[in-house]
N, C-alpha and C positions, 0 to 999 in steps of 0.2 A: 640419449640417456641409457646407461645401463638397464638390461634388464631383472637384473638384481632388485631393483626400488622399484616399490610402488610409487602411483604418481601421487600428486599435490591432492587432486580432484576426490581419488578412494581412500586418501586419509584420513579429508576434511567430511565425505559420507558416512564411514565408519563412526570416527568420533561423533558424530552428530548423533545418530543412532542409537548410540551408549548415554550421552547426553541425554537425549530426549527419554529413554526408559528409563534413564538413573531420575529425571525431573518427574515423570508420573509417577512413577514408585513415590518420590518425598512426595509430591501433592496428594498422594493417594494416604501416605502416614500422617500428612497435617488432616486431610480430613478426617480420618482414622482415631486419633490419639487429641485430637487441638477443637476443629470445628461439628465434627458430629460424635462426639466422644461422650455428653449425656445420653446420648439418643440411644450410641450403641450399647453402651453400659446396660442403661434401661430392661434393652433387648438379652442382653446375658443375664443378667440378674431373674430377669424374667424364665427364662431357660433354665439356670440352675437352682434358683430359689423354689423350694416347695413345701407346702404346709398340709402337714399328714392329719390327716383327722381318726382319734383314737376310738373308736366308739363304745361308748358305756355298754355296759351289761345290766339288763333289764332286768328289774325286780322279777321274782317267783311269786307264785299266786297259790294259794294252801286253804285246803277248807278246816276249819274248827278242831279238827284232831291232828294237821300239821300233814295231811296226805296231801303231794302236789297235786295240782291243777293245771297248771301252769307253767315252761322253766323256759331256758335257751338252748339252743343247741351249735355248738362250734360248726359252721360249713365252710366250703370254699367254692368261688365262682370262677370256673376254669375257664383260660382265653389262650389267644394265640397271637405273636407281634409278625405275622410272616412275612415280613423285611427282613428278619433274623434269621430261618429257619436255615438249616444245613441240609446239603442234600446226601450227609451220609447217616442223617437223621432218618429218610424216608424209609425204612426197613423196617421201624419201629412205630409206622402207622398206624398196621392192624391191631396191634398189641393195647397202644394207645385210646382206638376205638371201641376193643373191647371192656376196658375197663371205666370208658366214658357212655359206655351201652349204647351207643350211633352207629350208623351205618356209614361203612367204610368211605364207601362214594359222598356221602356228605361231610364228613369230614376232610377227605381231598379236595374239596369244593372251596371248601371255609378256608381251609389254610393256602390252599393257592392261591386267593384271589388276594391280591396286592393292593387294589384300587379301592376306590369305592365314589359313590357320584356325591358331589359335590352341591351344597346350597347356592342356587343362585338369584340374583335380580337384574332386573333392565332397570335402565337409567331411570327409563318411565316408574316403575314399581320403585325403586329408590324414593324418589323424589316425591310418589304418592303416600309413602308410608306403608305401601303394602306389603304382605306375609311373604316369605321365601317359597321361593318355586325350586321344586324336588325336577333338576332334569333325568332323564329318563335316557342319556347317550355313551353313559359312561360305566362299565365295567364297574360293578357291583356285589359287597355280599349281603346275603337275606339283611331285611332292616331287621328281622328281631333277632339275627347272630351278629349284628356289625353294632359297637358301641364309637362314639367320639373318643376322639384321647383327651388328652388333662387341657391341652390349650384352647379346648373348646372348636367350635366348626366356622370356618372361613365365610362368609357373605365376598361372591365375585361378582364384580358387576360386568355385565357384557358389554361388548361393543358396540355402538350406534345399529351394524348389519350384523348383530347378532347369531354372528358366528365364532365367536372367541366363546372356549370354553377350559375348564381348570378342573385335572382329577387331585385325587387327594389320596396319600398314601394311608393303607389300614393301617393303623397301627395296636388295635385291640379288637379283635373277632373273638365272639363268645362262642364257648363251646358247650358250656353243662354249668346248670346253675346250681347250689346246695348240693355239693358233693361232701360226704366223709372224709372224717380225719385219716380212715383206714386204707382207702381210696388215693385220695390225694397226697402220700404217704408211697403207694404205687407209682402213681404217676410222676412223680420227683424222681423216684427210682431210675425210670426210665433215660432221665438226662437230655431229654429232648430239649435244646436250646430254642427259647423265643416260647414254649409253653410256660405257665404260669399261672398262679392261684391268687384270687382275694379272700381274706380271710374275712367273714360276716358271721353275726349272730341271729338264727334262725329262730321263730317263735313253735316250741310243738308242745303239743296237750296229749298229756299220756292216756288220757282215760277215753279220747276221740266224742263222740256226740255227748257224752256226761255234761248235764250243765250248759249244756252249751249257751242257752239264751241269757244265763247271769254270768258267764265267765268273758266270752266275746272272743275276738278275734284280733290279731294283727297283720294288717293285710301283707298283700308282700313287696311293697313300696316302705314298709316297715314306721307304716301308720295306723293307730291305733282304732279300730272300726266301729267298735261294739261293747257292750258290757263293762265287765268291772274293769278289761284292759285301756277302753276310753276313761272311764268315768274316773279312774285311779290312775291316769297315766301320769299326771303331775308328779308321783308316787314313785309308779314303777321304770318310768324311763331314765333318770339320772340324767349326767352331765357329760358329755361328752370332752373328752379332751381332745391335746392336741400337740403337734413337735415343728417345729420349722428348722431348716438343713437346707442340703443340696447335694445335687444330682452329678453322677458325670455320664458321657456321652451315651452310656447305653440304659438310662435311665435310671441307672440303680443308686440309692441313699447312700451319701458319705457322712458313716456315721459320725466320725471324727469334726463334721464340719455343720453341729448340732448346734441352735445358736440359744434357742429357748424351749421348755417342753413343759407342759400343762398334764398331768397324771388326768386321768377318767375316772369320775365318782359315780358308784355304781347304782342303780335303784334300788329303792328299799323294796320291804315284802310285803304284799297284801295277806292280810288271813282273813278269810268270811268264815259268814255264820252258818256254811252252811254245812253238811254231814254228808261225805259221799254214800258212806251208805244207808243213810237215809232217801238220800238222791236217788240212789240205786231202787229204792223199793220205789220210788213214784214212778220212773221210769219204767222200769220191769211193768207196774200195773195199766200202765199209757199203752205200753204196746197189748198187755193184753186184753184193754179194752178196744182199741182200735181192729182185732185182729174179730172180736167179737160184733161189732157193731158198725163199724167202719164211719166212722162219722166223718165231717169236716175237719172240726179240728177238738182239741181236747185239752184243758189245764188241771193240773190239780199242783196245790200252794199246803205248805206244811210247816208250820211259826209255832214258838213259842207262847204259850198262854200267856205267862208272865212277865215277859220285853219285848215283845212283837218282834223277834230277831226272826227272820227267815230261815227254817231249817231246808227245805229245801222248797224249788219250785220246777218243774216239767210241763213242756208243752207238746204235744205230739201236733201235725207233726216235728221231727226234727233234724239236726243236721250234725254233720262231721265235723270237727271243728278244723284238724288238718287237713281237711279237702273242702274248707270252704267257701272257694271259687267254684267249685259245683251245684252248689248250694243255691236254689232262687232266691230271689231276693226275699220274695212273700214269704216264704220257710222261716228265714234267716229273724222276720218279727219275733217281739218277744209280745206273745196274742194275753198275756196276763194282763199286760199293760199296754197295748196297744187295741184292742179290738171290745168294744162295747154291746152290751147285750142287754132285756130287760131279763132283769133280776128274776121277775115272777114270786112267788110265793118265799122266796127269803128273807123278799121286803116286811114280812109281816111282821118279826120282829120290829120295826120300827111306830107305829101307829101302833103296837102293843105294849110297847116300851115308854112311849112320846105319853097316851093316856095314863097309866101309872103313875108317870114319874109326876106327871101334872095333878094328880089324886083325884082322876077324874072318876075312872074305877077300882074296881078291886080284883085279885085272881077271880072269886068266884064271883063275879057280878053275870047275868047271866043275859044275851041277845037273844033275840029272833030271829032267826037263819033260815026262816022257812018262806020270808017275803022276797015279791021279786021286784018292788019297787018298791021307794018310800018318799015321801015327800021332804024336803031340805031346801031352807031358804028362799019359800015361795015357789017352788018346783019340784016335781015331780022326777026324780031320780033311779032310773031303772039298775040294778046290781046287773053284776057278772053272774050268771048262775055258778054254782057248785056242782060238781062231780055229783055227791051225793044228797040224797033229802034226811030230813033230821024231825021227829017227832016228837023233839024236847026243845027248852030253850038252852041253847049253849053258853057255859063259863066265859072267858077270857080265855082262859088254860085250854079250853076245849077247842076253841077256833084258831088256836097257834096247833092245838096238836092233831086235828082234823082237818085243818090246813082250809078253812071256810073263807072265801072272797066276799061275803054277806058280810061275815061278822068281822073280818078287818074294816070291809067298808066304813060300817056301822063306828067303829072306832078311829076312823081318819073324819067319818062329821065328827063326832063330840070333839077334838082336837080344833077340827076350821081348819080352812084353805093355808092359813098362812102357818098357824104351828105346825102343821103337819109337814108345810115345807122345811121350818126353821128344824126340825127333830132330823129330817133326813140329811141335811145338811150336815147338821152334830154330825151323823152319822159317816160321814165320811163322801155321799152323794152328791155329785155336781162339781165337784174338785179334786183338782190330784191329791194324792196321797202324799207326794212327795217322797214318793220310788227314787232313789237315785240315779236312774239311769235316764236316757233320754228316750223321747218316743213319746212317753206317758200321755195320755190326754184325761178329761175332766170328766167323763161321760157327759149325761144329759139331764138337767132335772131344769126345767121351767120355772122362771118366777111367775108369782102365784096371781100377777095380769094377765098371761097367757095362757093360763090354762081355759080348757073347754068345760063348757057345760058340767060334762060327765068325765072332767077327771078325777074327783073327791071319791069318786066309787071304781078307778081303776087304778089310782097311785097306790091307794095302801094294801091292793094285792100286787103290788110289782110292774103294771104297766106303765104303759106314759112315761116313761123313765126308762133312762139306762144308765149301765155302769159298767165298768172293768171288771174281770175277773177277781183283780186284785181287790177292790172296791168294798164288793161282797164278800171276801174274806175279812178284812179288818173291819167290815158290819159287825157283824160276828164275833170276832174280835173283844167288842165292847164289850157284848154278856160277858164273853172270856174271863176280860182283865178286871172287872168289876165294877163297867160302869168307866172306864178310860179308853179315849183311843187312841191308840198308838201308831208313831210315824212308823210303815215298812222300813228294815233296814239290815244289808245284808254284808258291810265292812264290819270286822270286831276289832280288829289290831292294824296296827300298822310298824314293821319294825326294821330296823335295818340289817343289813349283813351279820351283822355278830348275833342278832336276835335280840338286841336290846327294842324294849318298845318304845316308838318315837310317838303314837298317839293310837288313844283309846278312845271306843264307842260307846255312847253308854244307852239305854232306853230313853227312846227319846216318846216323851208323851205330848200330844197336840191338843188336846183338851178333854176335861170332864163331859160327859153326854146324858148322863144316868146317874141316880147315887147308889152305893153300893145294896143297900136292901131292894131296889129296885130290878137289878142285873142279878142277884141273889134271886128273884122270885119269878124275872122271865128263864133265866138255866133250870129251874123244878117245872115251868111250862115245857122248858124245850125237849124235857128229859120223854115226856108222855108223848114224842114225834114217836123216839124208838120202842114203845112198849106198844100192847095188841090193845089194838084200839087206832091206836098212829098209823100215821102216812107209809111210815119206813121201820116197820120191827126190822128190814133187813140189813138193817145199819144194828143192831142190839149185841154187845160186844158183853157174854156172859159176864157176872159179877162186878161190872164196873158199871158207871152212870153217864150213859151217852147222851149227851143236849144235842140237838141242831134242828133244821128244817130244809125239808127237799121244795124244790123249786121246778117248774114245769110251764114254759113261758112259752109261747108260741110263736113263730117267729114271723116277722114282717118280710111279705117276700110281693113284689108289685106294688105296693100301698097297702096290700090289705094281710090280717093275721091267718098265716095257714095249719088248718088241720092236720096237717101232715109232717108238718116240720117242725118240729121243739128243738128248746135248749134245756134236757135236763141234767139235775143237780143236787148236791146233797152236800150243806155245809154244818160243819157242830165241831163240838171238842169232849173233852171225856178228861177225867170224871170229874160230872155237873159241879158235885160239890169241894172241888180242890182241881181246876183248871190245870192242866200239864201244856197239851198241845192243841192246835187248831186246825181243821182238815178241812179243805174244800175240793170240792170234785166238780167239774162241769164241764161236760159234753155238748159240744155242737154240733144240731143236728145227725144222731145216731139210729140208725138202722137196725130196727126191731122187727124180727119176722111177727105179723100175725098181729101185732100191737104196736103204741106209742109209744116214745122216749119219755116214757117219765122219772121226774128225779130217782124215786125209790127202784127201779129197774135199771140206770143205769148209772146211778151217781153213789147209791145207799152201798149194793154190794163193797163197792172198790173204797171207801170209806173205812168200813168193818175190815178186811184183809190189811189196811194200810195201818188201821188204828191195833192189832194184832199184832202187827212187826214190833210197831213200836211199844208195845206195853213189854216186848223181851227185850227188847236190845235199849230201851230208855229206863228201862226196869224202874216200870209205874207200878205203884202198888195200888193196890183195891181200897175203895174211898174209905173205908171203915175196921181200920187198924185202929188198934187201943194207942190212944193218944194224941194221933191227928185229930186236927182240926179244917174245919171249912176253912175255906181261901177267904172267902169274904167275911168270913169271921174273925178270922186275924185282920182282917187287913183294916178294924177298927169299928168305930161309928157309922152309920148310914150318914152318909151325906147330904 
């Protein structure tokens, strides 16, 4: 045979060869395109398909005069794809670093690393249900720089001998979380390929601890923690929208290939009741009581005489609201309504108020103040003694503005065990308020089977009982409003973007307690706390008529009440006869050189200064202008 031609043998190989690759190529396009052609589909669809989530823009939060509280702020959360990165990129590292505020070496760290370890199970943990096991073999970056990509993280199951293992390429390492527009604006500059921004809506509070415990917080999971931003989130979070599209290979949105899109409906506005700078003066006076006394802790509450609307309310201590992940938790309570104390001698209004209104006495009906038992229902009943001895018999008027535990006593028997409970009750004692916000609790008031012996001579000065801060101011309250108590309540508006109002608050009342000539005649008792004679001249705000009662309770520390630790306090309003606003001051346990925390030393001062602001800046006028009238004299009939 010539050797020109190949033989028979390397034609019939050759061809075979072509054959057989021409036949897996087709077998490889029938599985392709005929028999796994759902599957694969599936799989691209999966891949190119993506559903953007738009995220709403959260309502603002504004107090009564329309000064924020509350707003958003545009951030971005910068990352890195370093599968992409260029290496004529790396030049513009430090550049990068600087304006990410990191240190060089950890940012070469984060964007080097390629890998990251991978969730895995044994057949065993498979088959038990059990949680994924983090290995520990594989080239890694920090878990709080390294985030999942969109398809979510692989479950690999190992081999029988448990040495098959599976890395997984990074494809999103965080660098700087809440970066500026001005910032991020930089860093685009830059042109570093594979760096990249998410655009979020950040929660910040201009005025930082203002408010803090009725505004609240958004944590930074960008869920709502606390205050009016929980409790009105319904409100201020809106709706988030949404677009579906698709991707090409390097992940980027083809706008063009947009199939449906949902706009984002923004949240509406909260406005409260409450007055930054009025807020501002409670505040201001927190710290300056703290800085004087240094007590535990400290509230004072500032409402409206005539709506019970909250003008403002401060607890020392307190917290930052944009730093507060610093913040403890204990801090973070709102101690108005969360933390319970006996009232002490503010209760007395109640068993002063409960006999009156029952016609049992009169103002000037006069007790015995000077015994230290008495006999009641077949027993012998020993009193609280009194501060001071008294060589007369005392009014009504006189043991509210002498502040006598004899003669409240004396006035919680003629009432009986049970009315005295059912007045405190009215009063707001034993149940929430109905604060809006969460936390609240009920304080303490005993039904009247468990009481002891000798509670009838310790409830209607304030003991055997506790209440909230909040509690004891809307007691209070009642004389205020004329004999009504009113639900706390600190939303006034609710309005959307444009300002139109979507819903309004109004005063909301929880029941009559008192009739009005009766809350008319304990404010003329309450008024003789602040004149000489009273507990508290140091609450006596020139030319105006200040009602209240200081309160001086001793606190339960082991089981037993100690001499050494009070809760004092000083609640009222002004003026007696035309009600404006309600002030309550109380300090736990404060630190008095030389003496005790009593209400009139540490409650009465900070009262008078607060009650002072506001007669400028609410511009109250003096009860007896030509032409006014009493409150409870407009406000009709005794009831």
């Amino acid at each position: 045979m010539s050797r020109g031609f190949a033989s028979n043998y390397r034609i019939f190989l050759l061809s075979s060869c072509v054959f057989l690759a021409l036949a897996g190529i087709g077998t490889r396009l029938v599985f392709l395109h005929v028999l796994d052609r759902g599957e694969l589909l599936g799989y691209i669809e999966q891949v190119r398909r993506q559903v953007i989530v738009e995220p709403a823009r959260r309502g603002n939060i504004y107090d009564s005069r329309q000064h924020l509280l509350a707003a958003n702020q545009s951030m971005y959360n910068m990352g890195v794809d370093p599968q992409v990165l260029r290496t004529e990129d790396r030049a513009k590292w430090p550049e990068l670093a600087r304006l990410l505020n990191l240190p060089l070496a950890k940012l070469e760290r984060i964007m080097t690393t390629t890998t990251r370890r991978v969730r895995v199970k044994t057949p065993a943990d498979a088959a038990a249900g059990a949680g994924v096991v983090l290995r520990l073999d594989a080239p890694v970056v920090n878990a709080a720089e390294t985030e999942s990509d969109e398809e979510g993280e692989d479950d690999v199951i190992l081999a029988d001998d448990g040495t098959t293992t599976e890395e997984k390429a990074v494809r999103w390492a965080k660098l700087r979380e809440d970066l500026d527009e001005a910032t991020y604006e930089q860093v685009n500059a830059l042109g570093i390929k594979g760096v990249y921004g998410n655009r979020v809506y950040r929660r910040v509070y201009p005025h930082n601890s203002l408010a803090s415990h009725l505004v609240g917080y958004v944590n930074k999971a960008g869920a709502a923690a606390a205050g009016v931003e929980s409790y009105a989130d319904f409100y201020l979070r809106g709706q988030d929208g949404w677009r579906e599209g698709e991707r090409d290979g390097r992940r980027r949105e083809l706008a063009q290939f947009r199939t449906r899109e949902v706009q984002p409906v923004d949240g509406f506005n909260v406005i409260l009741s409450t007055d930054i700078i009025i807020q501002h003066m409670v505040e201001e006076e927190l710290e300056a009581l703290a800085r004087k006394f240094k007590p535990d802790k400290a509230t004072i509450i500032v409402s409206d005489a005539r709506t019970g609307f909250i003008l403002a309310m401060g607890n020392y201590p307190n917290f930052n609201l944009n730093e507060f992940n610093k913040a403890p938790l204990d801090v973070q309570r709102n101690f108005a309504i969360t933390d319970q104390l006996d009232p002490g001698s503010t209760f007395k209004i109640v068993p002063a108020a409960g006999a009156l209104n029952e016609g049992l006495v009169r103002p000037n009906t006069r007790f015995d103040c000077s015994l230290e038992s008495i006999e009641y229902r077949g027993a012998v009943r020993r009193f609280m003694p009194d501060d001071h001895k008294y060589d007369h018999l005392l009014t009504v008027s006189e043991i509210i503005s002498r502040s006598s535990n004899i003669g409240a006593a004396q006035l919680g028997m003629l009432l009986g065990e049970q009315r005295l409970h059912d007045y405190a009750r009215k009063f707001g004692f034993g149940e929430k308020s109905g604060f809006p916000f969460g936390g609240e609790i009920s304080g303490l008031l005993n039904p009247v089977e468990r009481w002891s012996g000798i509670d009838i001579t310790r409830i209607p000065a304030g003991y055997s009982i506790s209440a909230t801060p909040l509690q004891i101011h809307y007691a209070m309250g009642v004389i205020a409003s004329g004999g009504e108590l009113h639900r706390p309540q600190i939303i006034r508006q609710i309005r959307d973007s444009s300002g139109e109002v979507v819903y309004s608050f109004d005063t909301a009342v929880r029941r009559r307690v008192v009739s009005r000539e009766v809350a008319a005649q304990v404010a003329t008792m309450l008024q003789g706390v602040a004149r000489p004679g009273g507990t508290a001249v140091e609450a006596a705000i020139p030319g105006y008529e200040v009602a209240g009662k200081t309160g001086t309770a001793q606190k339960l520390i082991n089981g037993a009440y100690s001499k050494r630790h009070h809760v004092g306090s000083f609640v009222g309003f002004f003026p007696a006869s035309r009600p404006e606003v309600v002030i309550s001051v109380i300090v736990d346990n404060a630190k008095v050189p030389g003496g005790s925390a009593y209400g009139r030393v540490v409650g009465a001062p900070s009262f008078k200064k607060i009650g002072e602001q506001l007669i400028q800046y609410l511009d109250i006028k003096p009860p007896y202008e030509p032409g006014q009238k009493s409150l409870f004299a407009m406000k009709g009939n005794p009831q």
